[in-house]
N, C-alpha and C positions, 0 to 999 in steps of 0.2 A: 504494500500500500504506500510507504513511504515511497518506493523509487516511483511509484505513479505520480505521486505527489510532484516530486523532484523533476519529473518530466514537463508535467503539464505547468506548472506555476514556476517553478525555476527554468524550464529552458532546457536542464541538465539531460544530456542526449545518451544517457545510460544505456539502451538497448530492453529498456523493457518494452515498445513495443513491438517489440521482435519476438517476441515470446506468445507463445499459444495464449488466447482471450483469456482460457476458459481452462482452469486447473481444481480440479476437485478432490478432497481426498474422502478414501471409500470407508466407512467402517466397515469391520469386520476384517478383509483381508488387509485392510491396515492399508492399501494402494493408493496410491493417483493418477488420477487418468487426466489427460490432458485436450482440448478439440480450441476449434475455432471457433463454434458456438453452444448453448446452451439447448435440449442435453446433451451431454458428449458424445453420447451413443444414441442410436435409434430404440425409440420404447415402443411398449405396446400399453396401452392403459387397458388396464383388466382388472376385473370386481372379484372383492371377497368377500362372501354374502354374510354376516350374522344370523349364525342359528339356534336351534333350541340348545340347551347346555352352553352356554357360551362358548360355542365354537365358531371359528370361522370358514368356513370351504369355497372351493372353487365352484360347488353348484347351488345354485339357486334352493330354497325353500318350496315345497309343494305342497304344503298346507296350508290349508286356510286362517282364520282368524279363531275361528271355532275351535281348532287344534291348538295351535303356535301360539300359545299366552305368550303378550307382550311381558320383554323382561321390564324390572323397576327399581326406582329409588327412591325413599323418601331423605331430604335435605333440610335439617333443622338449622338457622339460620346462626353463624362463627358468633354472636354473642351469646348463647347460651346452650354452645357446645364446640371443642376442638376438634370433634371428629366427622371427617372428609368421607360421603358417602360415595364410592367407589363400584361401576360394574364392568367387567372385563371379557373379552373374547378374544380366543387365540386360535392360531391352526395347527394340526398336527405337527410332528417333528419332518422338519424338511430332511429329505431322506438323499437331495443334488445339491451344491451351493444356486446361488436364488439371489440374485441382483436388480435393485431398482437404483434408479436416478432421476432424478426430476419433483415433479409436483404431484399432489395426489390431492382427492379428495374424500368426503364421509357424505354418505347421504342417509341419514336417519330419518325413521317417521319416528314423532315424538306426540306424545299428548303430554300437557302438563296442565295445573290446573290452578295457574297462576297467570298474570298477563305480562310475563316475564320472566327468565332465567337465562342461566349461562351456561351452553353447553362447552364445554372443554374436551378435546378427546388428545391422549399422549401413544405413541403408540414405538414400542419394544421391543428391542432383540435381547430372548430370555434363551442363555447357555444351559446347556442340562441341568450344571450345578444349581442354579435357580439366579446366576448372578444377571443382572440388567444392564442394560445399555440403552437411554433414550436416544431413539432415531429419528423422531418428527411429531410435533405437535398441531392444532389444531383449534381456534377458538371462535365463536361466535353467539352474538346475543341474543337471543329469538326473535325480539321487536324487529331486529335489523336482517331479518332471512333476504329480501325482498334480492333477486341476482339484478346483475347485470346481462344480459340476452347479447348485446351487441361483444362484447369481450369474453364473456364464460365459452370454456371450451370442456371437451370431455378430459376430466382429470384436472380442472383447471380453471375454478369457477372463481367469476369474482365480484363483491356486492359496492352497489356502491353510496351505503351510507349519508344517505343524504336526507335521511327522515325513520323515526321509530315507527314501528306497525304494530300495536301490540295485539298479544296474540290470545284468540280467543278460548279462554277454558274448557277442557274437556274437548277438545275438536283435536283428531289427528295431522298433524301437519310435517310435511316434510323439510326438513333442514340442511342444507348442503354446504361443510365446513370447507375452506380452503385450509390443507395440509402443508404447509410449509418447505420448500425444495429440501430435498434430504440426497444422502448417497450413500449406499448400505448393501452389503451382500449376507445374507442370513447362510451360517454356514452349516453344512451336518449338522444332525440332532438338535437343530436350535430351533426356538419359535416365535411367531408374531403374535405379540398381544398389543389387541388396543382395548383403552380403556377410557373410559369414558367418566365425568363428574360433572358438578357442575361451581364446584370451586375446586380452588388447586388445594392441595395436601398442605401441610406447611411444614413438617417434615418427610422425606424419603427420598433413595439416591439419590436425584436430582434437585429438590430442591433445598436439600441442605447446603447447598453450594451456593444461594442465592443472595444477594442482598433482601432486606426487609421492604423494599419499596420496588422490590422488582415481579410482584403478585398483581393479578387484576383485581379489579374493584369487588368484591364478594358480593352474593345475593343477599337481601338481607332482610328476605322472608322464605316461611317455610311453603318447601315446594314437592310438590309427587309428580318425577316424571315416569313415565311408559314408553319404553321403547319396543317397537312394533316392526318384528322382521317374519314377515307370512308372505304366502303369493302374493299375494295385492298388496303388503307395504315391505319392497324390497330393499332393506336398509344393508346397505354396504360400503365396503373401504374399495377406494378404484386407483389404483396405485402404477405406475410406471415399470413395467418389468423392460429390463433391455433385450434388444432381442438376439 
């Protein structure tokens, strides 16, 4: 960053831009890959669908609503409780290494029965031993679902906040987080958890590492969401696999 610096505002003709745009490094195999533009590799955006048991797979739900109980959470509001209510899905233990780069998104149906919350979703590369690595997070308000049509792409949605819409109670509605660029290869026996809140933890691996003013604004009434993954509300993670 500095020699960027050094270049464009000093003059200083260092050779950085002679250097590939676009250098990334991967977790997992610890790499970097290097291209001329953003993602470095060609992807394929492909959905991991939430299912019953908190699993995640590559195939869709075929049950109905009737079957597929909505999973939940009930969120009692950080004054008058420390505890972070928390629901998770993972996928089986990848059995090939498994590479994404780029952007991804979350498309949940949610009912909540408040006219407002904050969905958060963090999502995991968990090693056998059970140790964690966060690879990419995920944050949005309900009020503020509303996308943008002319810019949202597949895997790559984007809102553009320029008015709250609150949301009406008890009504199923679909939510679509933008996931934040990541670059990660999930290796043997490892797996993807995402997990979902609707404030952040205040402690655990990651954010114990945080300054105290680095947390979003918490909810700060008690809230019941329902998240709804059936035929008819296919809530899933749509992620950049390279190809």
């Amino acid at each position: 960053m500095f020699r960027w610096y050094d270049y464009w505002i000093k003059g200083i003709d260092n050779g950085v831009m002679d250097e590939p745009a676009v250098s990334v490094f991967v977790e997992g195999t610890r790499e970097t890959v290097t291209a001329a533009e953003w993602p470095p590799k060609p992807v394929e955006h492909t959905p991991l669908y939430l299912r019953p048991r908190h699993k995640l797979s590559a195939e869709p739900e075929l049950m109905g609503g009737e079957h597929a109980s909505p999973d939940g959470f009930y969120q009692a509001p950080l004054t008058v409780t420390d505890k972070v209510e928390i629901i998770s899905w993972s996928t089986d233990a990848f059995e090939q290494p498994v590479e994404m780069i780029g952007t991804g998104a979350a498309h949940l149906f949610v009912e909540i029965d408040q006219p407002d919350t904050n969905l958060i979703l963090r999502m995991w590369d968990q090693a056998p031993n059970g140790k964690r690595q966060l690879i990419t997070t995920g944050y949005l308000k309900a009020s503020h679902r509303e996308l943008d049509e002319t810019r949202s792409t597949e895997g790559d949605p984007h809102h553009p906040h320029t008015r709250a819409v609150p949301v009406e109670p008890g009504v199923i509605e679909e939510y679509v987080l933008r996931l934040y660029p990541f670059a990660a290869t999930f290796l043997p026996g490892h797996r993807l958890v995402a997990e979902l809140s609707n404030n952040e933890p205040l402690v655990d691996e990651h954010n114990s590492l945080l300054p105290p003013d680095a947390f979003h604004l918490p909810v700060g009434r008690p809230v019941t969401h329902k998240v709804y993954r059936d035929a008819q509300h296919p809530s899933r993670l749509v992620l950049p696999f390279t190809a």
